[in-house]
C-alpha positions, 0 to 999 in steps of 0.5 A: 766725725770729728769738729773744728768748733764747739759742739752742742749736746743736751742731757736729761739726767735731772729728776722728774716731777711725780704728781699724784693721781686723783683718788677721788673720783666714784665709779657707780652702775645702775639704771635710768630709763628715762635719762636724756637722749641724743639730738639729730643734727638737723637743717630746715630749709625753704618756706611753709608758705611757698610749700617748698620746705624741707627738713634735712637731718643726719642719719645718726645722733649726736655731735658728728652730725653738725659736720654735715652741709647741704647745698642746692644748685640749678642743673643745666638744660641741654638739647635733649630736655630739661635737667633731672633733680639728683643728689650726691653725698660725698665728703660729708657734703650732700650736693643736690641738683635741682631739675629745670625745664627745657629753658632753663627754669628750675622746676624742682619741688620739695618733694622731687628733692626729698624723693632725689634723697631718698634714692640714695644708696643708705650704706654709701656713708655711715654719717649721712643726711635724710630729707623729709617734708614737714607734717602737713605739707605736700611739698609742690612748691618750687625749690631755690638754690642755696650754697654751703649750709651746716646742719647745726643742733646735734647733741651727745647721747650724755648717758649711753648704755654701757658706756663710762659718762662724767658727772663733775659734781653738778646737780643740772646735770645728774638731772639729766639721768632722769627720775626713773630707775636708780641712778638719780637717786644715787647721784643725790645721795652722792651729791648731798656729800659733796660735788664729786667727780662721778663716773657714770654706768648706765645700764637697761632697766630689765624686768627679769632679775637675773638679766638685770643681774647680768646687766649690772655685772657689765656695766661693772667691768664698764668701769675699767674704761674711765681712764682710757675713755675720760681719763679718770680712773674710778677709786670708789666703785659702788652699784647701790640696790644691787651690792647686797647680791654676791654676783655683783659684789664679787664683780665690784670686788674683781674691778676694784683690783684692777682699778685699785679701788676700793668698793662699798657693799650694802647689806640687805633690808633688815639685815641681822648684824650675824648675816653681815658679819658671816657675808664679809668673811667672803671678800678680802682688802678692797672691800668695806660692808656697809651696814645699815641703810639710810632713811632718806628724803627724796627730792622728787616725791618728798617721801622718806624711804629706806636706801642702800648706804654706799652712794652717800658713803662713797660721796662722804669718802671723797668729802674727807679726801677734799677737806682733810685728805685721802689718808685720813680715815672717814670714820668718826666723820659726820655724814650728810643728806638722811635722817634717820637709819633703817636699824639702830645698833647698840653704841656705848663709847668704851663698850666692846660687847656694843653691836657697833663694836663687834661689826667693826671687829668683824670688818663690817662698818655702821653708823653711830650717834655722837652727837650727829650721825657719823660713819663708824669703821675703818676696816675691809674684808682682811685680818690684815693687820695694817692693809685692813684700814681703808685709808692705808689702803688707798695711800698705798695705791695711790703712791705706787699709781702715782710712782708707777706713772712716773716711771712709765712715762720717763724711764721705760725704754731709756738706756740703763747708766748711772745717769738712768739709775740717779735720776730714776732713785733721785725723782722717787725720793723726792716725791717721798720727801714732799710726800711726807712733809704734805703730811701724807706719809710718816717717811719713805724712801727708794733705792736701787736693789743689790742683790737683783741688779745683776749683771745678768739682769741689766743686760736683760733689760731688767731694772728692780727698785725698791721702796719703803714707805710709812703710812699712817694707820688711824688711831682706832683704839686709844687707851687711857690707864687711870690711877689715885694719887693722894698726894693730891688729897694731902696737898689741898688739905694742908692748904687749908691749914 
């Protein structure tokens, strides 16, 4: 229609800000039996000593409850008698009418009311509110009306079974797991390294090996429910005591792809550097074998035991990522929190024949003495011959996560222009530029394909971006060519002349 005046109209043409996901965050299973329960919302009304007190609590644990009222008023009298004591439970309102005599009077006990209560119907709502008597009362003594009153000091289960849980780098509250089972100790392993965020998996403590196996195994493919349910995505995915099977392993391994992650696997108790390296030939990029266990000194008992390496692995990685960033390589870092390890291997600087050496030609990672005990490897389970380091592995995932991100958010579904096809290149080539100057990349850069652009393929909807991206390998072997040069000799010789 056409416009005697100006007209008003808004672009959005402009590129967009890529931020770039968090890569530092664990994603672990294991057990805690004894980890902290949930708290029933709860309302205590009335007095001990006029025997007329009445505990109200929800009907399930946690938060939801303290959404919950109760309210009591006097019922009304009418020709045929006194009013009956009943309740009514509707819109989170448990309504409780309380019986009189033929005057008028209420004569409505605690018990009456409890068994008034009682006598609803249990699936009317799946949140509903119980009455119960104190231990050691009877409940004769007569009720008194009151209004509106919250159920208050429900609580959250903080570790439910199978279900993802957040720890952000606290001790108090890893302290909540409890003793027992193994995610504590794990934790304090983590937390020796530095205050992580940590997506916890807790799973029942089974006596049987195999469904403890399988307990394990789902908890595992829990992980992949951190972004929908905490919003954080697990990068590091680690099931210590339990890495050393190959069923779970291969778990790890199959939700680390999903998750772009990567996983650290432990090897067994004494395990022979031959059995370690023949292991890892079973796995492939998202996959750093640990060798060897760690001597570690409990918080609890004070004993010094034996432990799998990966949760202080995995506690270390993210350390490295906090102090110098996620493209750096964890090796030749030194690594906190034990005293000792389980297996010594040979270590001689310069020596390929050493042990420590020939794990790492095999993708299998150690720790070595230089002057403190640090972390020695950069490689996963691929002959690959730049994807097998893992911090080229992790900031490719991380920039295709981030891009990918970015996209989704401001480019799916727009209409294909050339404002679509400016913006979506100009937004990714900044990203890469900052990038590069953060000193995460050597360089990058996006551009539109020539060949897939068809014009079939637009008008398909379909649109084929390609980017080249440089990441930094770590310098794993430098070489230094050594030669005499006497003219050195001569110069000094002559100055004493």
């Amino acid at each position: 229609m056409d416009l005697h005046g100006v007209r008003t109209k808004e672009t959005d043409n402009a590129t967009k800000q890529i931020a770039t996901v968090n890569m530092s965050v664990i994603g672990i299973v294991g057990t805690a039996p004894l980890a902290e329960r949930g708290v029933v919302a709860s309302l205590t009304t009335g007095s001990s000593l006029l025997n007329n007190q009445i505990t109200f609590s929800a009907t399930q644990v946690g938060a939801d409850g303290n959404q919950l009222k109760v309210m009591a008023m006097s019922g009304e009298a009418d020709s045929s008698g006194g009013a009956e004591t009943v309740a009514f439970f509707e819109d989170d309102l448990l309504t409780i009418i309380l019986g009189t005599d033929e005057s008028g009077a209420i004569s409505a006990t605690a018990e009456d009311v409890v068994d008034a209560v009682g006598a609803l119907d249990p699936e009317l709502s799946e949140l509903s509110i119980t009455a119960a008597l104190p231990d050691g009362t009877t409940g004769q003594g007569v009720m008194l009306p009151f209004g509106k009153t919250s159920l208050t000091g429900g609580q959250n289960e903080p570790f439910p079974l199978y279900t993802p849980s957040l720890i952000s780098g606290s001790r108090s509250a890893a302290k909540k797991l409890g003793y027992a089972g193994t995610l504590y100790a794990d934790m304090y392993d983590i937390l020796n390294q530095i205050g992580a965020l940590v997506v916890v998996v807790r799973v029942p403590d089974i006596p049987s090996e195999d469904l403890q196996r399988a307990a394990i195994i789902q908890g595992i493919e829990k992980l992949k429910l951190g972004q929908s349910t905490l919003n954080y995505n697990p990068r590091i995915l680690i099931a210590p005591e339990w890495s050393t099977d190959d069923g779970v392993g291969k778990a790890l391994e199959s939700t680390a792809n999903l998750c772009r992650a990567v996983t650290y696997l432990d090897s067994p108790s004494m395990a022979t550097p031959e059995d370690v390296a023949r292991r890892g030939q079973m796995y492939g990029a998202r996959v750093e074998i640990l060798r060897p266990r760690i001597m570690v000194t409990s918080d609890v008992t004070g004993k010094t035991t034996s432990r799998p390496y990966s949760a202080a692995a995995a506690g270390h990685r993210v350390r490295i990522d906090h102090d110098y960033g996620y493209w750096w390589s964890k090796s030749n870092q030194e690594v906190y929190g034990f005293s000792g390890l389980e297996q010594t291997d040979s270590f001689l600087i310069g020596d390929e024949t050493c042990v420590a050496n020939q794990l790492n030609q095999a993708n299998v990672s150690t720790i070595v003495m230089i002057d403190s005990y640090k972390h020695w490897g950069n490689r996963l389970c691929t002959d690959d011959p730049q994807y097998r380091f893992e911090s080229v592995r992790r900031t490719m995932d991380a920039i295709e996560d981030s891009i990918q991100l970015m996209v989704t958010k401001s480019y799916v579904d727009r209409p294909i222009d050339k404002a679509f096809a400016t913006s979506i290149v100009g937004s990714i080539n900044s990203y890469l530029r900052q990038q590069t100057k953060a000193g995460v990349l050597n360089g990058g850069r996006c551009w539109l394909d020539p060949d897939l652009n068809t014009a079939e393929s637009l008008a398909a909807g379909k649109v084929y971006i390609n980017v080249a991206i440089g990441p930094k390998s770590p310098a794993e072997e430098i070489t230094a060519t050594y030669s005499i040069d006497n003219t050195y000799t001569v110069q000094e010789f002559n100055l004493a002349a």
